[in-house]
C-alpha positions as CSV (number, residue, x, y, z in Angstrom):
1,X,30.2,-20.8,35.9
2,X,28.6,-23.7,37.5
3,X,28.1,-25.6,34.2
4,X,31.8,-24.8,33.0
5,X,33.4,-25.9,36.7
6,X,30.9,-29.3,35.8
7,X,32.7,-29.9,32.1
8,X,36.1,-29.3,33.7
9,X,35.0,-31.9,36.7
10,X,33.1,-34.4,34.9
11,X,36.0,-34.3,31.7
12,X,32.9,-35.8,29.3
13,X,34.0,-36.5,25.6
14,X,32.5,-33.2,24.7
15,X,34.0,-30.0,22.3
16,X,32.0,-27.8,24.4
17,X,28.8,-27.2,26.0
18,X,26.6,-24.3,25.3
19,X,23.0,-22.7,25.6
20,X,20.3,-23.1,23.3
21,X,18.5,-19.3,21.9
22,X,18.9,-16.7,23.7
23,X,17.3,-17.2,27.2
24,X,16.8,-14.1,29.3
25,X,18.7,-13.7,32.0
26,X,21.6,-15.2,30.3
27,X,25.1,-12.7,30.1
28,X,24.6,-10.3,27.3
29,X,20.4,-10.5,27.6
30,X,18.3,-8.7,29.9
31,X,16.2,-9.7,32.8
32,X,16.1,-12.0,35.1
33,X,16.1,-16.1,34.6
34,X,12.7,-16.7,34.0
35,X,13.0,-20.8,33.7
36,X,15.8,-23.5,33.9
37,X,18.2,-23.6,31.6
38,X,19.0,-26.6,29.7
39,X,22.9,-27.0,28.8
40,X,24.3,-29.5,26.3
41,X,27.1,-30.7,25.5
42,X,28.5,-31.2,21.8
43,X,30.6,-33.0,19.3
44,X,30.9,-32.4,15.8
45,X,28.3,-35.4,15.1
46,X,25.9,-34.5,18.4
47,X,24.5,-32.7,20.5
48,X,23.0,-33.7,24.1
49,X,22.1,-32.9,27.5
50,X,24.6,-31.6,30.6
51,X,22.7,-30.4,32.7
52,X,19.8,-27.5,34.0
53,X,20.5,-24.8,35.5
């Protein structure tokens, strides 16, 4: 939620933003958060980085 209150906050000239993989720990995958994740934001020409969580 923290990244998504961040897009809403920062208003960047994104489409979205969005996890690379599958990192454990996420929603949906098991376990706990093993290292930071690393959240970009994209466009339909790029993709960079938001933020770690």
């Amino acid at each position: 939620m923290e990244a998504v209150q961040a897009l809403f906050e920062q208003q960047p000239d994104a489409d979205g933003i969005g996890l690379a993989g599958m990192p454990i720990g996420t929603p949906g995958m098991p376990g706990p958060q093993e290292a930071p994740y690393d959240v970009y934001s994209f466009t339909d020409q790029e993709d960079k980085a938001f933020m770690t969580l």
